[in-house]
C-alpha positions as CSV (number, residue, x, y, z in Angstrom):
1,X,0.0,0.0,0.0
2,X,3.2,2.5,0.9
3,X,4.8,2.0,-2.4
4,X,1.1,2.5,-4.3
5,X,0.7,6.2,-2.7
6,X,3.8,7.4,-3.0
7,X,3.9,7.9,-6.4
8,X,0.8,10.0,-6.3
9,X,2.0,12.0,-3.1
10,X,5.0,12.9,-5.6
11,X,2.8,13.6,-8.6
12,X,0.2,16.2,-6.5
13,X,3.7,18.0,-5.2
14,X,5.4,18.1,-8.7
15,X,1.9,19.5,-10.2
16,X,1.1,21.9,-7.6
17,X,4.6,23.2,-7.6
18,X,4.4,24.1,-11.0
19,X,1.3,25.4,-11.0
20,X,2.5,28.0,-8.2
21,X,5.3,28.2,-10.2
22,X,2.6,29.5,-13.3
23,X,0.4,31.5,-11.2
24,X,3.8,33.9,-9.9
25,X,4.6,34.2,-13.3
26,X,1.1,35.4,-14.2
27,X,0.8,37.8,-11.2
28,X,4.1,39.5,-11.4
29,X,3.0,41.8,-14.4
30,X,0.0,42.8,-11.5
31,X,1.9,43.0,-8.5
32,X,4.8,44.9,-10.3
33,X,1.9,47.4,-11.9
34,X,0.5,47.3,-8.3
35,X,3.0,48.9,-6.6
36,X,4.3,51.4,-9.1
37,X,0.7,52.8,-8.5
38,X,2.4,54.3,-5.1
39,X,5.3,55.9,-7.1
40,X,4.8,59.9,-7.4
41,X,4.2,60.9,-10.8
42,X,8.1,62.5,-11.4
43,X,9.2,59.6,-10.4
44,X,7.7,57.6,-13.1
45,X,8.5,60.0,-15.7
46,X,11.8,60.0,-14.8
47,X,11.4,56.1,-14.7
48,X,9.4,55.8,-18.2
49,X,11.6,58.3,-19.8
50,X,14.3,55.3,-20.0
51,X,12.3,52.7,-22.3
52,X,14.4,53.9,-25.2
53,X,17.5,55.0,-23.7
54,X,18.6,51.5,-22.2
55,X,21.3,49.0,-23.5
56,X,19.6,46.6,-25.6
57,X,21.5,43.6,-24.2
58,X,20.7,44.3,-20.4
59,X,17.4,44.3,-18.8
60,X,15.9,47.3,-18.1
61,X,15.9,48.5,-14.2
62,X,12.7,46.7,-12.3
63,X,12.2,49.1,-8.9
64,X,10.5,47.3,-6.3
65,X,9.6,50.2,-4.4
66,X,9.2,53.9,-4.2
67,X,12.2,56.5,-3.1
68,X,8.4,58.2,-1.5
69,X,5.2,56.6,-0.4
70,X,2.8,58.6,-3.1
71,X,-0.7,59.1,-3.8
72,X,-0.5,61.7,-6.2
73,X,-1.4,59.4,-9.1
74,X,-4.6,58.4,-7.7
75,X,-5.1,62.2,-6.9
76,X,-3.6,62.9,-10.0
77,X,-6.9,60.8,-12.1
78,X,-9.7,60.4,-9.3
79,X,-9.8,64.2,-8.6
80,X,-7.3,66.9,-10.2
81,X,-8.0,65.1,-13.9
82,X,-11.1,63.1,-14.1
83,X,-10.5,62.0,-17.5
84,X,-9.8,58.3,-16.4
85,X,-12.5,58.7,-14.1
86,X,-15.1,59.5,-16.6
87,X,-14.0,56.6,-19.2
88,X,-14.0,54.1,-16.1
89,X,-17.6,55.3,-15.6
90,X,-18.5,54.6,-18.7
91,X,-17.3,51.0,-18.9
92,X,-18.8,50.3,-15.5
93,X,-22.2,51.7,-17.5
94,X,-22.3,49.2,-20.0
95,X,-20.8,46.6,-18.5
96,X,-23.8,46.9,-15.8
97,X,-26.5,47.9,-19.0
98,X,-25.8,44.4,-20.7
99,X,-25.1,42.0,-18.1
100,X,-28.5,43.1,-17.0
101,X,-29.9,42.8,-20.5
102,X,-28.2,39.3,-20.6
103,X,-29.3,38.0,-17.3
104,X,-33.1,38.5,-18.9
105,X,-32.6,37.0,-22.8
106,X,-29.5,34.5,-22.4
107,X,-31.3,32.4,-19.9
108,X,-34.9,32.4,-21.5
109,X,-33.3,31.8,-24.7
110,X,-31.2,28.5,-23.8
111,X,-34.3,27.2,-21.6
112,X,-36.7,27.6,-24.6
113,X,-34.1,25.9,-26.8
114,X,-33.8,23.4,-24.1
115,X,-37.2,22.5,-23.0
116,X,-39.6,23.0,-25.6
117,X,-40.0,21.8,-28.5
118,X,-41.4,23.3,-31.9
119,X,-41.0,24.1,-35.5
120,X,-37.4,25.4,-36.2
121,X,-35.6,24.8,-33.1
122,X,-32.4,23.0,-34.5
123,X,-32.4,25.3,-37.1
124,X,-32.6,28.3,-34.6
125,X,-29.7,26.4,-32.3
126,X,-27.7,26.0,-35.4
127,X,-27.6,29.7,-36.2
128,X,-27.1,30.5,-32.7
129,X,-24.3,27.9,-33.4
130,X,-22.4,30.0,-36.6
131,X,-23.1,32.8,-34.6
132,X,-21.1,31.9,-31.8
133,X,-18.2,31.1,-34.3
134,X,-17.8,34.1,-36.7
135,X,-15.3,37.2,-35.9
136,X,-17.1,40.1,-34.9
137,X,-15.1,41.3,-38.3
138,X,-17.6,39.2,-40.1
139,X,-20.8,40.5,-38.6
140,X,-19.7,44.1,-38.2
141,X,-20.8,45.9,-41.6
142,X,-24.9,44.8,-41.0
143,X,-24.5,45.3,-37.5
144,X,-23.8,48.9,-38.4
145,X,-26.3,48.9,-41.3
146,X,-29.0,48.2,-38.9
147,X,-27.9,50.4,-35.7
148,X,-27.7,53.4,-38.4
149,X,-30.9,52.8,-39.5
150,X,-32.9,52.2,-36.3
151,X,-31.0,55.5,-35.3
152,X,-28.9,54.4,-32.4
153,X,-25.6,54.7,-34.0
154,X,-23.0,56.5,-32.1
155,X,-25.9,55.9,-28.9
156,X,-24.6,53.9,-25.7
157,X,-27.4,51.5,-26.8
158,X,-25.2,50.9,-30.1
159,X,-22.6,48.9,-27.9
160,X,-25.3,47.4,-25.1
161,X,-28.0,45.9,-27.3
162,X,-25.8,43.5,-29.5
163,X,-24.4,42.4,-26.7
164,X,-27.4,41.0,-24.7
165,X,-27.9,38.6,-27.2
166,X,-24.6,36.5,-26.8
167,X,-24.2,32.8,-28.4
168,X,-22.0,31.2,-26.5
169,X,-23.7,31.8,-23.1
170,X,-26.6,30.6,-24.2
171,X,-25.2,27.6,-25.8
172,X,-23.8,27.0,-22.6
173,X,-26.5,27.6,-20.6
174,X,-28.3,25.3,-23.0
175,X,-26.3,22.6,-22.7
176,X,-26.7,22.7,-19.0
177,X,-29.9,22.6,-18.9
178,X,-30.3,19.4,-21.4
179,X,-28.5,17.6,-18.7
180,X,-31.2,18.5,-15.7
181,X,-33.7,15.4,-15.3
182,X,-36.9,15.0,-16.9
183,X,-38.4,13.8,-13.6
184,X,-37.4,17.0,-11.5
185,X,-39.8,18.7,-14.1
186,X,-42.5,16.2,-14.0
187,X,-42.7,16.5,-10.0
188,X,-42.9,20.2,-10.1
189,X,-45.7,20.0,-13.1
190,X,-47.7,17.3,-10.9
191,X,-47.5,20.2,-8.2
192,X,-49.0,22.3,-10.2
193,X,-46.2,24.4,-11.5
194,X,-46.5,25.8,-14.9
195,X,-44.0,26.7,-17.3
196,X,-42.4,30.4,-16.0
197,X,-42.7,29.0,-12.3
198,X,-40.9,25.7,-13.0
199,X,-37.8,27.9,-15.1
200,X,-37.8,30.9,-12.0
201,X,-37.8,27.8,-8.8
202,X,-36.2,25.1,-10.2
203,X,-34.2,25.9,-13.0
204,X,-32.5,29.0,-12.2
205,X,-31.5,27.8,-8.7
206,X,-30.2,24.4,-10.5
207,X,-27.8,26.7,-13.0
208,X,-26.8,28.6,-10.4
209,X,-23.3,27.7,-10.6
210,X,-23.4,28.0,-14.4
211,X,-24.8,31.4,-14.2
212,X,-22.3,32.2,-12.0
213,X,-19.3,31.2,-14.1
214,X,-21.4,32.9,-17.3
215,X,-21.5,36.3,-15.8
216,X,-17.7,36.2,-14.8
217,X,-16.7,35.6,-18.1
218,X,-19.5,37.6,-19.7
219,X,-17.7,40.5,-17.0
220,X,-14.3,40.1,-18.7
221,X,-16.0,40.5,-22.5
222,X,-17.9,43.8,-21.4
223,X,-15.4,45.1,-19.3
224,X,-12.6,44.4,-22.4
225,X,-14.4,46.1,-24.8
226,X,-12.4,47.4,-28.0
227,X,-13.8,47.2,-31.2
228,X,-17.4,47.3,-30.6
229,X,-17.1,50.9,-29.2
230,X,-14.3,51.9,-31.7
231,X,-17.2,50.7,-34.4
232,X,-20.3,51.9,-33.0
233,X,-19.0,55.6,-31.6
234,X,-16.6,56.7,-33.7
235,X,-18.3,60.1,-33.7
236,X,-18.6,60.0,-29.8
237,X,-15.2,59.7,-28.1
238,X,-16.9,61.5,-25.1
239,X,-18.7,57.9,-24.6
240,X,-15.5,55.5,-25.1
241,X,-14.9,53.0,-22.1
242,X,-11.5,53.1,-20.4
243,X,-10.5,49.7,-22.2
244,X,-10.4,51.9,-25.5
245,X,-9.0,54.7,-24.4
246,X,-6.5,53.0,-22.0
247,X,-3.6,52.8,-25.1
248,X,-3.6,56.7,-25.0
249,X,-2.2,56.8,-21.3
250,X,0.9,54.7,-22.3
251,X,1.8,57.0,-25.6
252,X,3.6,59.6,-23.4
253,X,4.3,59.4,-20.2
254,X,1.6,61.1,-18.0
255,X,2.9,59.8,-14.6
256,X,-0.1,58.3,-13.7
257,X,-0.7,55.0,-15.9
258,X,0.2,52.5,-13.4
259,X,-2.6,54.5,-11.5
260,X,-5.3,54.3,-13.9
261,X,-4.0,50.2,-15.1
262,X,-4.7,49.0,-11.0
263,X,-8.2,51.1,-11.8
264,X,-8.6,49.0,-14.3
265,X,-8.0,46.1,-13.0
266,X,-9.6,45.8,-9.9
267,X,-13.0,45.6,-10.9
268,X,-12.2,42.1,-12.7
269,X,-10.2,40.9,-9.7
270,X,-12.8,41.4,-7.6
271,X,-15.5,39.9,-9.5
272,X,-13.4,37.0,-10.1
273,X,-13.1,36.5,-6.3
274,X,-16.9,37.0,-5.8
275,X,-17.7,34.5,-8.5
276,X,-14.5,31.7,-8.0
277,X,-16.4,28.8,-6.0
278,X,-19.4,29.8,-9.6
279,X,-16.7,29.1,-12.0
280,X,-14.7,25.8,-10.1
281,X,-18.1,24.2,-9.7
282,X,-19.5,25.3,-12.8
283,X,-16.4,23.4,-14.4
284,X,-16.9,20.4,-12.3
285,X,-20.5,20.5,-13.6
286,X,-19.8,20.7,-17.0
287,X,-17.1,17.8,-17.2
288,X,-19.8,15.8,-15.4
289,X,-22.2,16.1,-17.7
């Protein structure tokens, strides 16, 4: 029996090690952004103003800490200059708009796909299929088309409402709910539960975990937003999210991009947190099924 679990003991030390390994390489990039947050802003000028001017065959000077404790840089973009402010704003205003729009459609959507049947449903899946595979390249030009002649082009609601109808969550949502049993439905029916009290009681408490894991990663879509806004508002720059407008605080040195980056990076950090024991189950659910 000794020699039998020893091998394993080995294996879970070797894997875990290198995953620890992995995960400090990940995080340096953060912790390293982290902390330069606290540098004043002269200080990271002066610090920036070397990118070019180093020898190409040594690594460039890493500081681990500040020659001053500073807060200048969040004073610097939270209240002198509220430029970063105001783009943060507005990506916490759609990310907020179309997760709630998605919490409503994605969900209905996958359990009518899932539970009822009726003329054009695999041909309705199988779009929602090719959707969930094309480049938003590909479905960009009648996007536009059809925003510009409903009249919401260059409109907040131009970036929100594509979004609440999104493929892959509810072709995993759907999936999910494939796998729930026939007979937890049948009980709740015999009970007298019709069709929108059986999908608010017992479905939606069953995908909880599902849901869970959907709207962290739905979080890290909305909150990455690029080319939708660049599409949508190119007439409306006063409307860009901070994930568009980031690249502009990195062109010259303002002294306060490490500042703005840990702005911009909390909000996913935390909603990662809030959501991890949704997304490890989740996964666990999904390989089970």
């Amino acid at each position: 029996m000794r020699g039998g679990v020893r091998p394993v003991k080995r294996r879970h030390i070797f894997s875990r090690t290198l995953l620890t390994l992995f995960a400090v390489v990940l995080l340096i990039p953060i912790v390293v952004t982290f902390l330069y947050s606290f540098f004043s802003i002269e200080e990271i000028r002066s610090y920036m103003a070397t990118r070019l001017n180093y020898d190409p065959s040594a690594w460039m000077a890493v500081r681990l800490r500040p020659m001053m404790f500073s807060l200048s840089q969040y004073y610097e973009i939270l209240i002198r200059d509220t430029t970063v402010l105001r783009m943060f704003v507005n990506s916490a205003m759609y990310t907020v708009l179309i997760l709630l729009g998605q919490a409503v459609v994605v969900p209905m959507t996958a359990y009518a796909l899932s539970r009822f049947e009726f003329r054009g449903r695999d041909a309705l899946f199988f779009l929602i299929l090719m959707l969930m595979l094309l480049p938003f390249q590909v479905t960009m030009v009648p996007n536009v088309l059809t925003l510009r002649q409903l009249g919401l082009l260059n409109t907040i609601w131009a970036v929100i409402l594509p979004m609440w109808f999104a493929p892959f969550y509810i072709f995993l949502l759907r999936q999910f709910m494939q796998g729930l049993p026939n007979e937890l439905m049948e009980a709740a029916q015999m009970d007298g539960a019709g069709t929108v009290r059986c999908y608010l009681n017992i479905v939606m408490p069953v995908c909880r975990p599902v849901i869970g894991a959907a709207i962290a990663l739905s979080f890290a879509d909305c909150w990455n937003l690029v080319e939708q806004p660049m599409t949508y508002l190119s007439q409306r720059m006063d409307l860009m999210p901070l994930s568009v407008m980031f690249n502009q605080l990195v062109q010259e040195s303002s002294g306060t991009e490490f500042a703005g980056a840990t702005l911009y990076i909390l909000p996913a950090f935390l909603i990662y947190l809030f959501f991890l024991e949704d997304i490890l189950t989740g996964i666990q659910l999904t390989e089970l099924k």
